[in-house]
N, C-alpha and C positions, 0 to 999 in steps of 0.2 A: 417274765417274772421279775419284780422290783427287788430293787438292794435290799437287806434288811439293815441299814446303817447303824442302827440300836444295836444290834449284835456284835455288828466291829469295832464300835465304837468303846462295848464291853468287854472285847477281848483285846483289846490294844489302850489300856489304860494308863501305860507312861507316856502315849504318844501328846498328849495333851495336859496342860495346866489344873485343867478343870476334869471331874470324874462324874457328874451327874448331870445328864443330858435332858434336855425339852424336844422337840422337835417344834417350831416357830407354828403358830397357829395358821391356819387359812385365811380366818378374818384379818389375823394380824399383816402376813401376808399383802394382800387385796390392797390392804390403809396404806403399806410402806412400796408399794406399786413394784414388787419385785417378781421378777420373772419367774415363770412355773417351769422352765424347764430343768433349776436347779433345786436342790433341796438344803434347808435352813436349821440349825438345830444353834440352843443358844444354853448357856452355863456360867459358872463362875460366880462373882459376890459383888455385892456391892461396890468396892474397893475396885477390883477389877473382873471387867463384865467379858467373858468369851463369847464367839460364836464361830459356827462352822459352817461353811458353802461346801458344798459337793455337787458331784458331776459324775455319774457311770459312765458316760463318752467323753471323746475328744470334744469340748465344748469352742465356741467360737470365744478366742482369749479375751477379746475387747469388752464382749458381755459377759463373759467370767469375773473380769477384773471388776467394771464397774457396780457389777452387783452385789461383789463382795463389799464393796468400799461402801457403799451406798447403807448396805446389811448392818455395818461396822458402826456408822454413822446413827443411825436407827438406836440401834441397841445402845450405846453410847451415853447421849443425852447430856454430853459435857463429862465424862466420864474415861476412863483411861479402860480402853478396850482394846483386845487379842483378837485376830480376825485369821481363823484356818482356813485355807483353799484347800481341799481333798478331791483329787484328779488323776484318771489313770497317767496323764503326761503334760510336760509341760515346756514351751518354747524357752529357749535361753535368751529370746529378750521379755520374756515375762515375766522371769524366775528376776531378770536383773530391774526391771520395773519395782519389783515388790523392796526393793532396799533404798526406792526414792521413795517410800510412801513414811511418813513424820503425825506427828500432833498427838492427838488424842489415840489416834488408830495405830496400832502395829500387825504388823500380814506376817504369817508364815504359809509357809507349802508343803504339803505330804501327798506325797508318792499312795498313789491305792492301786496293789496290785491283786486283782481277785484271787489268780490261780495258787499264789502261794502264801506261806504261812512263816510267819507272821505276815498279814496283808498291805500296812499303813508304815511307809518310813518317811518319819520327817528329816525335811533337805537341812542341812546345817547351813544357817543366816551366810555364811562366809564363801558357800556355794551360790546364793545367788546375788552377791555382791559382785563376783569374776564370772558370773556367766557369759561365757564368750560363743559367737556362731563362730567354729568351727569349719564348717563346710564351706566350698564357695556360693558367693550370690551373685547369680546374674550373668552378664556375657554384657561384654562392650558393647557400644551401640556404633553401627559404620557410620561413615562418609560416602560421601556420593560415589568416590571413586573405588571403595571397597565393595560396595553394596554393585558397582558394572562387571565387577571386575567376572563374575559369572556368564556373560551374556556374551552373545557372540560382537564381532567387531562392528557390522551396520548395527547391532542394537547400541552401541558403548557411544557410537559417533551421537544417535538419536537420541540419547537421554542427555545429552549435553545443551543440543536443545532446548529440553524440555527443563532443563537445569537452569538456564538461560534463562526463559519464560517464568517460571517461579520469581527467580530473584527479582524481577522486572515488575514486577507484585508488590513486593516491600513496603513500597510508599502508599498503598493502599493497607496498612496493618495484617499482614500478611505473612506467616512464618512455616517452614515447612520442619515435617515431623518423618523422621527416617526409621522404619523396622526392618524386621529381618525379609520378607515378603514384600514392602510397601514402602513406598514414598509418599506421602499426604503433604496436602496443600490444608493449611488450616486459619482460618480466618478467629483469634481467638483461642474458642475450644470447638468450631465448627467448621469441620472437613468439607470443602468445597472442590478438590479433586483426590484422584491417586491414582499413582504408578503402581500395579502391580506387578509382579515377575510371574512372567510364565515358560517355564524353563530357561533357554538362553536366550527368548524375546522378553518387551515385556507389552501389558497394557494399559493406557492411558483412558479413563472417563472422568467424569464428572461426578459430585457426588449432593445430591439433595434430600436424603434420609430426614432431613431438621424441617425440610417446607411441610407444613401440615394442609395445604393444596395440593390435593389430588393429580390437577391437572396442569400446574406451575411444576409440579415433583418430575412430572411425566414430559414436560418439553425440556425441561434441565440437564435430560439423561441424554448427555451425547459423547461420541467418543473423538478422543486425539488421535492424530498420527503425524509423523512429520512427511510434509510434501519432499518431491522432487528439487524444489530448491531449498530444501532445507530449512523452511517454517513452518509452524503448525498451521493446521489447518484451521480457516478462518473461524468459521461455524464453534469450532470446541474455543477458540479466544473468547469469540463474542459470548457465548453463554455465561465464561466465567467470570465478563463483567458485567452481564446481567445479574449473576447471583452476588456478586459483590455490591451491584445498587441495591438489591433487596435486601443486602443484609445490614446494610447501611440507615436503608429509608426503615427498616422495623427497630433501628436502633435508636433512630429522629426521633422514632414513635413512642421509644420507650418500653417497646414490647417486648426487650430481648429478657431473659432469665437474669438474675440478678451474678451468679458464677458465672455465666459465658460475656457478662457484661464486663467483671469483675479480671476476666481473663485475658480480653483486650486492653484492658486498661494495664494488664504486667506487661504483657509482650511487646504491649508499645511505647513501652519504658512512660507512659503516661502521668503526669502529674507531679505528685508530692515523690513518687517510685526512686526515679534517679536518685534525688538527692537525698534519701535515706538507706539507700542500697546498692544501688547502682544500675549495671545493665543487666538484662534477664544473663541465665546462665544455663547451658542446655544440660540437664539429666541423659549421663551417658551410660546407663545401666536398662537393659531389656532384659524380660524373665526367657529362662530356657527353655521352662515349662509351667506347667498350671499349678507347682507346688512351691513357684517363686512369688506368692500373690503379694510380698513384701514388697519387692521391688517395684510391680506395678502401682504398686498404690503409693510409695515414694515417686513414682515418676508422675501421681497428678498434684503432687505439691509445686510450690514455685522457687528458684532459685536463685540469685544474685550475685553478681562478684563486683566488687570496687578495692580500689588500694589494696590489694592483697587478700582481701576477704573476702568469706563465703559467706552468703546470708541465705538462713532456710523461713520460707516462707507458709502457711499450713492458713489457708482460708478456714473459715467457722460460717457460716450462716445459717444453718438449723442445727438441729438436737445436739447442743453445745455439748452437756455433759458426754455424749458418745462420743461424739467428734473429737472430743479432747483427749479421751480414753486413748481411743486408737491412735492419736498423734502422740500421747507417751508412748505408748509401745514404740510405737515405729523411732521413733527417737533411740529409742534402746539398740534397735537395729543397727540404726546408723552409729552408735555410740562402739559396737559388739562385731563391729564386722569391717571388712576393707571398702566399702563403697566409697567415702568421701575423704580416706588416706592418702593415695594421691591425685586428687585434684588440682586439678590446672587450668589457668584461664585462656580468652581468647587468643595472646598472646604468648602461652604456652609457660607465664608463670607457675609456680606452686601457689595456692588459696589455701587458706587459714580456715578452714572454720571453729569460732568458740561457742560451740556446741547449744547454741541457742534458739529454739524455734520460735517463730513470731506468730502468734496468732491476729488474724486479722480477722473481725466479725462486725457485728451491728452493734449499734449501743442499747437493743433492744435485750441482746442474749450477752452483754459483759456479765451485769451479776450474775447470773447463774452460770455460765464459764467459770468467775474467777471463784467458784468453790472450790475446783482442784486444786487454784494456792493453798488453801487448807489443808491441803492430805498432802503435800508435798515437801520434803524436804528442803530443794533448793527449788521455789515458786519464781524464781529468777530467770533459770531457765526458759520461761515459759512467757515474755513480754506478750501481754494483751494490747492491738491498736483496733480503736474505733474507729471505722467510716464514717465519716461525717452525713448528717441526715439527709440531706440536697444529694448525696455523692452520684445517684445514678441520673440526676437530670443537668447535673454541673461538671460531673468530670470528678478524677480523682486528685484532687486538690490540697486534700488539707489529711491528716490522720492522727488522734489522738491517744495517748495513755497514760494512765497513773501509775507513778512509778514506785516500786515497792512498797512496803508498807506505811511506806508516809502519806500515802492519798494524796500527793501533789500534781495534778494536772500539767502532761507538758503534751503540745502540739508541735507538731510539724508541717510548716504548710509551702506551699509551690513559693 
């Protein structure tokens, strides 16, 4: 059975500026390419034009947000518009998103509670200015030597080994990625071995999920172990620099994906990278469980540390406008919580971060990216840099952006 929102809407008539409701047409709908999963109702006057998003469920925030903004935008038309979110619930980095939102649009949030009566309490602005996560996020991420410290003692000697062998890798762009379960060899963003633990041993294979050869996938699959004298065994070496020349020669070729191209080029401190950021910096936050989807999606951004500072890094290469959605949120995260509080460098410095994400994208998807300067209060926050057009047959060399409102072009190049 659907909401009857015209009815709440009717009995909850302080909760809103505006007292005479539409519901947003279908066709109209269709034209401003807004999602069906929410429901649109719009009021107000000339002067100032309201609207309202709603949601009977727990909606996914990032398409909550951007369809309200988008809705706001729409209705608008150059015009000073009020934009309700009405949701049974709402994240406190979403609640704290909605007090960077500026211009022409203003966002409010009301609480819809079915069961009781009155049903719609709007949040006070000043609530979701302090919206703070509360609870903890995340769990550390070990080291080599935390992550043994379970295994029995022939296992502890043999991972050290195979600790060995990894590093020994390096020079071929090669970095290894540590979980609670797993130690990954990752070439890029492409796992070419892992350590698994299996009680207090563990196991070693090879991983070719990415070959889209049947029968290259199927000779790739071999396992490690450390011999009697205390090397791996040959067979699990040689495949993994077989899959290293393959991944090499598809990258001569120019076949690789433009993110896993893009992801070699961070880790190996490639190009223009150093000397605008520094060295990669490893995300030391893993989720506990599958309701910490914050954290892991913070941990596929990229990170930096130089002189003292932290530089957050948020690739774009398609559907900018979502992409970008979700990297405010996640910004609010990190703005609203202890993740990047004490941060520390290789060295065991403290790191600064001033709270700036970088977006890196195409020059194909800047303008439409840089709408969100629009809807944002401080658009500063958010440095847009372009790849330069050659980047994926030359390397990453050169990266550009216009620097606030003055549309002054500055590059930065190797």
């Amino acid at each position: 059975m659907g909401t009857d929102w015209n009815e709440i809407w009717d009995n909850h008539p302080d909760v809103f500026v505006a007292r005479t409701w539409q519901e947003c047409p279908e066709d109209k709908r269709k034209a401003w390419r807004l999602p069906h999963q929410f429901t649109y109702y719009m009021g107000g006057e000339t002067a100032l034009r309201v609207g309202i998003i709603a949601s009977n469920s727990f909606p996914r925030e990032e398409d909550f947000l951007l369809s309200g903004i988008c809705y706001g935008q729409r209705l608008s038309n150059g015009a000073k518009t009020l934009v309700y979110f009405v949701a049974p619930d709402f994240s406190p980095p979403f609640l704290h998103v909605l007090s960077k939102i500026s211009g022409n649009i203003a966002v409010r949030a009301v609480y819809w509670r079915e069961r009781l009566n009155p049903s719609l309490y709007l949040i006070p602005e000043s609530n979701t200015l302090m919206a703070t996560i509360r609870q903890p996020v995340g769990e550390r991420r070990a080291d080599w030597d935390k992550w043994a410290r379970p295994l029995n003692p022939v296992a502890r000697q043999q991972l050290v080994v195979v600790k060995e062998y990894f590093a020994s890798l390096s020079g071929r762009r090669t970095h290894v990625d540590i979980r609670s379960q797993q130690i990954s060899l990752v070439w890029g963003n492409v796992e070419i071995a892992e350590v698994r633990r299996k009680g207090k041993k563990f196991e070693l294979n090879t991983k070719a999920r990415w070959e889209r050869s049947p029968e290259l996938a199927k000779n790739w699959q071999k396992a490690g172990w450390v011999d009697a004298d205390g090397s791996l065994n040959p067979e699990f070496c040689n495949t993994v620099a077989g899959v290293l020349d393959r991944l090499e020669e598809l990258e001569s070729q120019g076949s690789l994906r433009q993110r896993d191209l893009l992801a070699l080029s961070f880790y190996a401190g490639a190009g223009v990278v150093n000397s605008l950021w520094g060295s990669i910096w490893t995300w030391p936050w893993l989720a506990r469980d599958r309701g910490e989807t914050w954290v892991n999606e913070l941990g596929q951004w990229y990170y930096f540390e130089g002189n003292g500072q932290l530089s957050v890094i948020c690739p774009i290469l398609e559907r900018p406008l979502a992409e970008a959605c979700k990297s405010v949120i996640l910004t609010s995260v990190l703005e609203r919580s202890r993740l990047l509080r004490d941060a520390k460098g290789i060295r065991g410095e403290k790191l600064l971060w001033d709270g700036r994400v970088h977006w890196v994208t195409l020059p194909s998807l800047e303008e439409e990216l840089r709408r969100w300067h629009c809807w944002l209060e401080q658009p500063e926050q958010f440095p847009v840099w372009c790849l330069p057009d050659n980047w994926e047959r030359e390397g990453l060399r050169e990266l550009s952006s216009r620097g606030g409102q003055t549309g002054v072009m500055q590059s930065v190049f190797l």
